[in-house]
C-alpha positions in Angstrom: -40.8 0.9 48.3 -36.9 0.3 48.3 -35.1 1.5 45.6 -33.3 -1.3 43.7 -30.5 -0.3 40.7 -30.7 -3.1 38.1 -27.5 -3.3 35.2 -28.2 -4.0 31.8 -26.7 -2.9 28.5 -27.3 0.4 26.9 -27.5 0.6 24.0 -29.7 3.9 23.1 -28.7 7.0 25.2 -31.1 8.9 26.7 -32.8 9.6 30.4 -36.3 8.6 30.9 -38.5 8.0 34.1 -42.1 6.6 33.8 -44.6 3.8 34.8 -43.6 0.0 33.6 -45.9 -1.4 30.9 -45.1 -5.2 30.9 -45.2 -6.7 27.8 -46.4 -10.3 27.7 -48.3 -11.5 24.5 -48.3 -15.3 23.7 -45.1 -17.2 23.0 -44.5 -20.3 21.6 -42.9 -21.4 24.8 -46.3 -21.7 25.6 -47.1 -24.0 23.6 -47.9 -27.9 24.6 -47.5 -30.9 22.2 -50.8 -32.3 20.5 -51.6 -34.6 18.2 -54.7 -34.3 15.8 -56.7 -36.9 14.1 -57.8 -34.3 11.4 -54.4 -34.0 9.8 -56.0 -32.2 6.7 -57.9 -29.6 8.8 -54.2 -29.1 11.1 -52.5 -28.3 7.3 -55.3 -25.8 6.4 -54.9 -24.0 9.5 -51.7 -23.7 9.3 -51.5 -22.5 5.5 -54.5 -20.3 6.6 -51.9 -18.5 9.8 -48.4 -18.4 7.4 -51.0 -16.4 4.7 -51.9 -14.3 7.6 -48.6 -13.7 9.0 -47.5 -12.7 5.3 -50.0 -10.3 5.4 -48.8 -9.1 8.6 -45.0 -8.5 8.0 -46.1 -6.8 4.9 -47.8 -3.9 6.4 -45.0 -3.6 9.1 -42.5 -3.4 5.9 -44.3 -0.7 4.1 -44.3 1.0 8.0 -40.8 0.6 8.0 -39.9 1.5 5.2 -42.3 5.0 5.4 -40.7 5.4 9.0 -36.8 4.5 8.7 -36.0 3.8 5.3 -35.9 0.6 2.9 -32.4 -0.6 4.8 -34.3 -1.1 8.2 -37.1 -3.0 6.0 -34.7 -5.5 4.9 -35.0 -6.7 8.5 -38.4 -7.7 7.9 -38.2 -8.7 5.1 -35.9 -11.0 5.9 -38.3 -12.6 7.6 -40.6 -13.0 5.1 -38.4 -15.1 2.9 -38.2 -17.8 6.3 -41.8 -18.4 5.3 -40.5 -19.4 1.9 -37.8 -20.8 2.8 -37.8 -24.9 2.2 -36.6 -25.4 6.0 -38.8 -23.5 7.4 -42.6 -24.3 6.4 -42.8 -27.4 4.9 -41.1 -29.2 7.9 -43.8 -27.7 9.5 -47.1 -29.3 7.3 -44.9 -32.8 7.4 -44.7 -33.0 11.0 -48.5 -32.7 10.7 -49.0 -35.1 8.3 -46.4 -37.5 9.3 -46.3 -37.1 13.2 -50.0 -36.0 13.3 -49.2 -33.1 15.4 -51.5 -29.1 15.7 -50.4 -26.7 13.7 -49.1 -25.2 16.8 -47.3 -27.8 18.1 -45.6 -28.1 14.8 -44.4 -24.4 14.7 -43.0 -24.9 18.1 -41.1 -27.6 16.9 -39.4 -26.4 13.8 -38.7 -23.2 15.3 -37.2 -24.2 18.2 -34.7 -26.0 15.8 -33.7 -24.0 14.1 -33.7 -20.9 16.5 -31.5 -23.4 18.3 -29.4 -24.2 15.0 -28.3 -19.8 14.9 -27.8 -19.5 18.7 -24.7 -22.0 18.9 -22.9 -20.2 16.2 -20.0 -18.3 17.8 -20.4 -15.1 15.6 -22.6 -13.1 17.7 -24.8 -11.4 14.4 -25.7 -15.0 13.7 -27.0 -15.7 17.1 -28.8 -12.6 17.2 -30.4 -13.8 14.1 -32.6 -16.5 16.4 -34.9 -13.7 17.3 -36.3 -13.1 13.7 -37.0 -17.0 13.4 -39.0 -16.6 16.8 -40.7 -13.6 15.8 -41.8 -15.3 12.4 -43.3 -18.5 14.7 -44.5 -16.1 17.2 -46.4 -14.5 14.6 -47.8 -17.7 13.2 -48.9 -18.7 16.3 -50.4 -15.7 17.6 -53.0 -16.4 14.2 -54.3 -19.8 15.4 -54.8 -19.0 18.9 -57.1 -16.6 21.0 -54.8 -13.5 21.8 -54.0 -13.6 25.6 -51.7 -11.3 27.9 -50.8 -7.4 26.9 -50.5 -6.1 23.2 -48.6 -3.2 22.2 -52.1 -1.9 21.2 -52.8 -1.9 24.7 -50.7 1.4 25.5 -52.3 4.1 26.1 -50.4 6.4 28.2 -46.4 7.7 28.6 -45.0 4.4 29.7 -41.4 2.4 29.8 -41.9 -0.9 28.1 -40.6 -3.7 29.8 -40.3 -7.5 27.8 -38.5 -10.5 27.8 -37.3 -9.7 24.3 -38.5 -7.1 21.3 -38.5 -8.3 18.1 -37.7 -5.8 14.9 -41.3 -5.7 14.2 -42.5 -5.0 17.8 -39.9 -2.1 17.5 -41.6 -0.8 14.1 -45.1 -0.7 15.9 -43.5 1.2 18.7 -45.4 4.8 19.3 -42.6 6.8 20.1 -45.1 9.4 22.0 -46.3 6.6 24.0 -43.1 4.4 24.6 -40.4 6.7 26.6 -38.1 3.7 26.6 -37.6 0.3 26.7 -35.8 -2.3 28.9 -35.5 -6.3 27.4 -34.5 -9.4 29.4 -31.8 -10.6 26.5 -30.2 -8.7 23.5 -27.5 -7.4 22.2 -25.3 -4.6 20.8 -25.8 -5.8 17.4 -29.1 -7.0 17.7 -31.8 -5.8 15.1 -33.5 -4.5 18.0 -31.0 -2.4 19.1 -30.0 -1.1 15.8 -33.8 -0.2 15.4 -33.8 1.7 18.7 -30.8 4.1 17.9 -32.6 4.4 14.7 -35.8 5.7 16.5 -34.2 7.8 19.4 -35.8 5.2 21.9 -33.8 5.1 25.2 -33.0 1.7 25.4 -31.1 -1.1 27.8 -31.1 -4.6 26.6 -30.0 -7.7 28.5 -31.4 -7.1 32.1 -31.3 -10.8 32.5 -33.0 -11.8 35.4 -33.1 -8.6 37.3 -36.6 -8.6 34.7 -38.1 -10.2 37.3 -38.3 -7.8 39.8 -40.0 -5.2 37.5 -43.8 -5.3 38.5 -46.4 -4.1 36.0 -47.2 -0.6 37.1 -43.7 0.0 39.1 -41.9 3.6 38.8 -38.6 3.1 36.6 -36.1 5.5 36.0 -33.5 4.0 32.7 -30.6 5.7 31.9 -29.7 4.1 28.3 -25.9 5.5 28.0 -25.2 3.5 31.6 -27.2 0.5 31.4 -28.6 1.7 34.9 -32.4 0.8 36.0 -33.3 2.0 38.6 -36.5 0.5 40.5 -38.9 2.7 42.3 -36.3 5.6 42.3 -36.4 7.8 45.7 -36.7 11.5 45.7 -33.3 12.0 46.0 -32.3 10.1 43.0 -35.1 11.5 40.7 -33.7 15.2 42.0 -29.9 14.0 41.1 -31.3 12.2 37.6 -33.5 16.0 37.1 -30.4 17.9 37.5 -28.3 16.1 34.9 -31.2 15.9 32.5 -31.5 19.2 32.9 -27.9 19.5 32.4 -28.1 17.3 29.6 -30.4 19.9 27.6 -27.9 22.6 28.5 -25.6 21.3 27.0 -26.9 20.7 24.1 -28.8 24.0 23.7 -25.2 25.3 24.0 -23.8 23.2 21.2 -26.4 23.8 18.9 -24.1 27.4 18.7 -21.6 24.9 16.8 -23.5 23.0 14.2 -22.6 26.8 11.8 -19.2 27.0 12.8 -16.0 26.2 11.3 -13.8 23.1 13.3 -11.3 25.7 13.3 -8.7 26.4 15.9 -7.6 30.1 17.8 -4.4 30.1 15.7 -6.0 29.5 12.4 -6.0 25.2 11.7 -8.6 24.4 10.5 -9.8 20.4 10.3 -12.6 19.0 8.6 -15.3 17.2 10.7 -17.1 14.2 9.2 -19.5 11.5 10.1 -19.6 8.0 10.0 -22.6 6.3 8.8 -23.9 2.9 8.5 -27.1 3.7 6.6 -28.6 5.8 3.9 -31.1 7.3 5.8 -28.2 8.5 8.3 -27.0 10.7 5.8 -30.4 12.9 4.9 -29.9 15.1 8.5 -25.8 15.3 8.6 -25.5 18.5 6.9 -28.0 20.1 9.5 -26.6 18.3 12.3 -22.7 20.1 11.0 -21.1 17.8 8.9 -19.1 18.5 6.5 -18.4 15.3 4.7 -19.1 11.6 5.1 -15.5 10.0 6.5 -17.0 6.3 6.6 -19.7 5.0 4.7 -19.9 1.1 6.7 -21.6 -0.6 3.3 -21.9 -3.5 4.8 -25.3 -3.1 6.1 -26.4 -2.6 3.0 -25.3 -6.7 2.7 -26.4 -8.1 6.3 -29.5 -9.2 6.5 -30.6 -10.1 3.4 -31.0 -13.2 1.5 -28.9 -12.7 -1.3 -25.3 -10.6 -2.6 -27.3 -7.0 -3.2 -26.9 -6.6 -7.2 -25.3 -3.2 -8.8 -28.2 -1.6 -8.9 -29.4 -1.7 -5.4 -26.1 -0.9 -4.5 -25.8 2.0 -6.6 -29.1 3.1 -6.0 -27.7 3.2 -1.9 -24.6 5.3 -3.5 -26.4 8.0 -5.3 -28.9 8.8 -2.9 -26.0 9.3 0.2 -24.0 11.6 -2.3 -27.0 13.8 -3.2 -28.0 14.1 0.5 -24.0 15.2 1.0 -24.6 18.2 -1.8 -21.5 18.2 -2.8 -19.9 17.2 0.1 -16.9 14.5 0.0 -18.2 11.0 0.9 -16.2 8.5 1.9 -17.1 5.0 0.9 -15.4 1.7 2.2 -15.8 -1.3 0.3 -17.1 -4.6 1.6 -16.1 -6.0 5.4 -17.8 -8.8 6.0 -15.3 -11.2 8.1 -14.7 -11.1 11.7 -17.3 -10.8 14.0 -19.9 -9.9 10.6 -21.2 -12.6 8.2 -23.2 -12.9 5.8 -24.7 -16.2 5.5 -25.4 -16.6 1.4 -21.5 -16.4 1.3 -21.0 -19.6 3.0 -17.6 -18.4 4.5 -15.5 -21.3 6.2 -15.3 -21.4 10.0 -12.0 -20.0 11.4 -10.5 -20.4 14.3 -9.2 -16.6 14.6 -11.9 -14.6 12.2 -10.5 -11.0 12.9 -7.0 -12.2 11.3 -8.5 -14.5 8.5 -10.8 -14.2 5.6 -12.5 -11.1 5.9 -12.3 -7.6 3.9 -10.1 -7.1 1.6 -8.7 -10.6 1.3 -12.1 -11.7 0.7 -12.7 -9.4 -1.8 -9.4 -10.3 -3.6 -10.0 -13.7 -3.9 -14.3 -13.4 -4.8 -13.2 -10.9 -7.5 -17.1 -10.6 -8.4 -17.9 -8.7 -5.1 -15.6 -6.2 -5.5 -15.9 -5.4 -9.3 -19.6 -5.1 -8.6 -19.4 -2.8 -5.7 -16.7 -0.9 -7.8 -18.9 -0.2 -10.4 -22.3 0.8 -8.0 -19.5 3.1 -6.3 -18.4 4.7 -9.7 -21.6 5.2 -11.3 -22.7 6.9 -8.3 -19.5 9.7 -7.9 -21.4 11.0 -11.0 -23.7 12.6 -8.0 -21.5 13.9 -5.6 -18.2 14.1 -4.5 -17.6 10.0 -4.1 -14.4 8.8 -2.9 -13.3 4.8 -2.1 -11.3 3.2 1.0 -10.5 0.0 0.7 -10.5 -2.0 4.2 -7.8 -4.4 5.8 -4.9 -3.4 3.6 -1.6 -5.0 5.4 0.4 -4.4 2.5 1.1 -3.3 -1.0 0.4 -6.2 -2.9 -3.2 -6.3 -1.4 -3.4 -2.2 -2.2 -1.9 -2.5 -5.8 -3.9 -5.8 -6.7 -7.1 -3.3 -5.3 -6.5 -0.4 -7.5 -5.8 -2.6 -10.8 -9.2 -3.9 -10.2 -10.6 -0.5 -9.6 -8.6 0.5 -13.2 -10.3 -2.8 -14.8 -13.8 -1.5 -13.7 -13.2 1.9 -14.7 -12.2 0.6 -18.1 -15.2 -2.0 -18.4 -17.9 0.6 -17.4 -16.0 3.4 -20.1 -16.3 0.4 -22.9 -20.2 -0.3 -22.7 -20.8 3.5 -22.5 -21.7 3.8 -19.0 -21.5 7.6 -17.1 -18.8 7.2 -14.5 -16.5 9.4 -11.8 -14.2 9.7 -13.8 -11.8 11.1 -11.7 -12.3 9.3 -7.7 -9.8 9.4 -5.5 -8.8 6.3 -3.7 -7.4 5.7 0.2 -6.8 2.8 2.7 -8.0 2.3 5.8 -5.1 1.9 8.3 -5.9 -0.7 11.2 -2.8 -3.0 10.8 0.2 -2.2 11.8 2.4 -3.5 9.5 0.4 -0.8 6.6 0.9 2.1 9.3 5.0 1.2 9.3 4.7 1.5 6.0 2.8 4.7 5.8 5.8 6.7 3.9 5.7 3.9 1.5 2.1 4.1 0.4 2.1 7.3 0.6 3.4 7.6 -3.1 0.3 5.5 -4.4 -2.8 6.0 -2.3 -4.8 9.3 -2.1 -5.5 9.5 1.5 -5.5 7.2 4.8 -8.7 7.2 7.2 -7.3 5.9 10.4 -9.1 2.6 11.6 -8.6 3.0 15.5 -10.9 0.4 17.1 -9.2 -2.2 14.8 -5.6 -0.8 14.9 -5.4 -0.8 18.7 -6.9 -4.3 18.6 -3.9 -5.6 16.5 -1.4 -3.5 18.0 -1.9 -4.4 21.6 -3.5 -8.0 20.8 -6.5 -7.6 22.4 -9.7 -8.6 21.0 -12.0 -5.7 22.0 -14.9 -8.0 22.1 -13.0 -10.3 25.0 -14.4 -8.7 28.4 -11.4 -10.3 30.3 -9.1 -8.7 28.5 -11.1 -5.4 28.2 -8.7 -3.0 30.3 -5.6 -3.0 28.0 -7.8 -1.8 25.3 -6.5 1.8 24.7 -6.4 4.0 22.3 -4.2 6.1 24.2 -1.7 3.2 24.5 1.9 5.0 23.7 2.6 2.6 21.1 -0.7 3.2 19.5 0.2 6.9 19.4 2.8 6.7 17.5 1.5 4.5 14.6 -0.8 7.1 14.2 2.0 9.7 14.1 3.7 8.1 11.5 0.7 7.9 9.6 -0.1 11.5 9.8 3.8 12.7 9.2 3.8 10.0 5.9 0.8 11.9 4.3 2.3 15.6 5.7 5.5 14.7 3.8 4.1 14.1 0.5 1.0 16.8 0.6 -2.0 14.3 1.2 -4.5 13.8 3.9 -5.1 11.4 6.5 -8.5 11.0 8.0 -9.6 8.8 11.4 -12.7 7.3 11.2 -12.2 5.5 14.8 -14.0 5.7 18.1 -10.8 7.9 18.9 -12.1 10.5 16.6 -15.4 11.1 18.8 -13.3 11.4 22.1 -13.6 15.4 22.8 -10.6 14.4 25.6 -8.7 12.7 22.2 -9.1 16.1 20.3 -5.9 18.0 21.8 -3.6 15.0 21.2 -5.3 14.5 17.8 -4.7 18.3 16.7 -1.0 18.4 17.9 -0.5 15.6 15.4 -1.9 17.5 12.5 -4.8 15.0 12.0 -6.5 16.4 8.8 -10.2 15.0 8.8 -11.7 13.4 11.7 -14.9 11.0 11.3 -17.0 10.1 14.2 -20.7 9.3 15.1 -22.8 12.4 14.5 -24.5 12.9 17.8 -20.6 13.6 18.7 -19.7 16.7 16.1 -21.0 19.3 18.2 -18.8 18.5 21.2 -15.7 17.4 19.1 -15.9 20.9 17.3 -16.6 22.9 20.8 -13.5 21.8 21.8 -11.3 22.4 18.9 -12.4 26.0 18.5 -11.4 26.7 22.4 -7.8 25.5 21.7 -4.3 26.9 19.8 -2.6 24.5 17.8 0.9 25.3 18.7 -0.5 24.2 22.7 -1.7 21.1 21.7 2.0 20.5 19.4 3.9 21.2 22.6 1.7 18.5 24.6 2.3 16.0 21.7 5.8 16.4 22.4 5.3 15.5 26.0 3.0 12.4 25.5 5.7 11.2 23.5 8.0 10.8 26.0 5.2 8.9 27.8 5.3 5.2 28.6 2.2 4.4 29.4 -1.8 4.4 28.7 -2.5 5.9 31.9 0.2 8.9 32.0 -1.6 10.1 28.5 -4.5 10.2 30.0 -3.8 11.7 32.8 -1.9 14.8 31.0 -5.0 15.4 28.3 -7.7 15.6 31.4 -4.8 18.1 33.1 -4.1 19.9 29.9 -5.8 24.0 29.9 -5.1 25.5 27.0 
């Protein structure tokens, strides 16, 4: 057979070759429209399947949350509260009444509206949200009817799953000895589905569109999840050339497992401090083994997303506490709420804007719903009694927004000391820098704040104006744009001046080819993903800071994006 290279999104890295298992069970898109002259046996039935499907989802919740920890349950159980949710059901048992439609036909009809409703939102976690509807009518459905097509129960050998679409709690019931991979039709980068494969090590590529159809049931795949690449019925050759670089691939990492003990510490003595950036508390229970030394970015806002309702103190502080005592005494950097942009959360009810990523989001938010903040504060605060627990605050643009922060951070301190409630009582606070007018004034805040973590996805985003989400306008976002560079310079020399750190907790940060520009300018901590530490730290301990200082002062002299570039890949040390 010819070998065929289908694109789709990766999203879960990894190389995997197998058989195809295609995964078809019923979908309400097969459903027809019926009416029923027994309207009281249709209501029955359909109490009878959303009972059922309760049921269901429970058990797949109390998997999930044995599995990958209560955060990744809060995706089902978000699901659970559509069923009691008073636009979801009893539209349903009206139609039936009313219309005298089947249960089924009646599923299919309020699910489709309201799938439809979150899939012409523009915010792209919203849309995503139209798969958990489906997967709650799905589910429903699947009760009333005779099971047809392939089941996941139907696996029973090493096999690359193939489907239309994966819902979170198909991904739950995945066997990870059984399923090498998986490849979907549609999905996303901040889809439930892929945040549930990085968080089982599943190679994954979402949004084959209709290149799907040319996968047969049984045909020889080879899926490389960091590329996107699927390759169809793969010839010897390209098997041979995909062998060698997994084999590469384990090298390498055999290699680097030398580095998880060592020091991020350069031939001449500088030493930096390696951190990693989590979104999650169950990221945080294998850092330390995987050579962290510190959290640099605690994302709390999945802690928020997908759930019903505003977490309360406790749950929060519950989160808090359990990430510091998996840290052991290691500094943990949490950033307070930001939600805004291309994240919402929908029990805010936050106005439509025209331009989300320089609106109501953060900080600003924050400032003006006091309530969020204060409790978030006080979760924070009561947890630095665990571990070493320190706060960034998100979005600052300048010192109003920082100083109106920190008097509310003095208020909490104050209001949690009053009704006798063990606190940190001694936390140190920071700001993220990803505006540039609060990196020109870097020597300014330098006076107040306690340290700066370097926001680089966001801070290239404003400085170049390019929204990094825009395709089109993809190739002028750089982090190695000259401009770029030196807002970070100044940040770095602000915090040098006055004897304080400054952290980057950036994509930058993770770029092993970054790391000689990134030393030269006396960066201090560096946060990345932690499946990146081991190569970020290889590289540090091969190089002599006064090198990277005298190739700092070249780039500098540099005009563009490309000329950077081109002197870190030539730079040996």
């Amino acid at each position: 057979m010819t070998e065929r290279v289908l694109q789709g999104l990766g999203v879960s890295a990894g190389i995997r070759t197998g058989k195809a298992f295609v995964y078809a069970p019923v979908r309400l898109t097969d459903v027809e429209k019926k009416k029923t002259q027994d309207t009281a046996a249709e209501v029955e039935r359909l109490r009878e399947a959303k009972a059922a499907c309760q049921a269901e989802l429970q058990v797949l919740i109390e998997k999930a949350q044995r599995t990958l920890g209560e955060e990744k349950a809060v995706i089902l159980k978000g699901q659970i509260s559509f069923l009691q949710d008073p636009t979801f059901y009893p539209p349903m048992e009206k139609l039936i009444v009313s219309e005298q439609w089947t249960a089924e036909s009646a599923i299919h009809q309020v699910v489709t509206q309201i799938a439809a409703l979150f899939e012409s939102m523009k915010n792209e976690y919203m849309r995503e949200r139209a798969a958990d509807v489906r997967d709650v009518g799905n589910r429903m459905f699947a009760q009333l009817c005779e099971r047809k097509g392939t089941q996941l129960s139907d696996i029973g050998e090493p096999v690359i799953l193939i489907a239309d679409d994966l819902t979170p709690s198909d991904t739950v019931q995945l066997d990870k000895s059984l399923v090498l991979g998986f490849v979907t039709r549609i999905g996303g980068k901040t889809s439930h589905t892929a945040i549930l494969a990085n968080s089982l090590g599943i190679a994954a590529i979402l949004g084959l569109g209709d290149g799907m159809d040319q996968i047969q049931h049984g045909d020889e795949l080879l899926i490389d999840g960091s590329t996107g690449d699927c390759i169809l019925n793969p010839s010897a050759s390209t098997k041979e050339s995909f062998h060698a670089l997994m084999l590469r691939d384990e090298a390498e990492k055999a290699e680097l497992l030398a580095y998880v003990e060592r020091d991020a510490v350069t031939k001449d003595g500088f030493r930096v401090e390696l951190a990693a950036n989590i979104g999650t508390v169950e990221e945080s229970a294998s850092l330390l083994s995987q050579g962290a030394e510190a959290v640099g970015l605690y994302r709390t806002e999945f802690l928020f997303m997908g759930q019903s309702q505003m977490p309360d103190e406790e749950t929060q502080y519950k989160a808090y506490r359990q990430v510091a005592e998996a840290m052991k005494g290691c500094p943990v950097v949490i950033r307070t709420l930001d939600i805004g942009g291309d994240k919402e959360l929908p029990y805010l009810d936050l106005p439509k804007e025209m331009n989300p990523f320089l609106g109501y989001r953060a900080i600003r938010l924050c400032l003006d719903r006091k309530e969020l903040l204060i409790t978030q504060l006080r979760a924070i605060l009561r947890a630095g009694v665990h571990g070493d627990v320190k706060i960034m605050f998100p979005m600052i643009s300048g010192m109003e927004e920082w100083r109106q922060a920190k008097k509310i951070y003095e208020q909490t301190r104050e209001q949690l000391s009053q009704e006798g409630i063990p606190y940190a009582d001694s936390v140190e606070l920071g700001i993220m820098i990803e505006i540039p007018s609060a990196a020109l004034l870097a020597s300014r805040f330098a006076k107040e704040v306690d340290f700066f973590s370097i926001g680089t996805n966001d801070l290239v985003q404003y400085t170049v104006a390019v929204d990094r989400m825009n395709e089109k306008v993809a190739y002028l976002y750089d982090y190695f744009h000259p401009a770029v560079i030196r807002l970070i310079k100044t940040v770095i020399d602000a915090s040098n001046a006055v004897g304080k750190w400054s952290g980057m907790c950036g994509s930058m940060a993770g770029d092993p080819n970054a790391a000689p520009l990134l030393l030269g300018l006396g960066l201090h901590e560096w946060s990345m993903a932690a499946s990146s530490l081991s190569k970020v730290k290889k590289v540090i301990t091969d190089l002599n800071r006064s090198d990277c200082e005298s190739l700092v002062e070249r780039i500098l002299e540099m005009d563009t994006a490309a000329e950077v570039r081109e002197a870190l890949l030539a730079f040996k040390p």
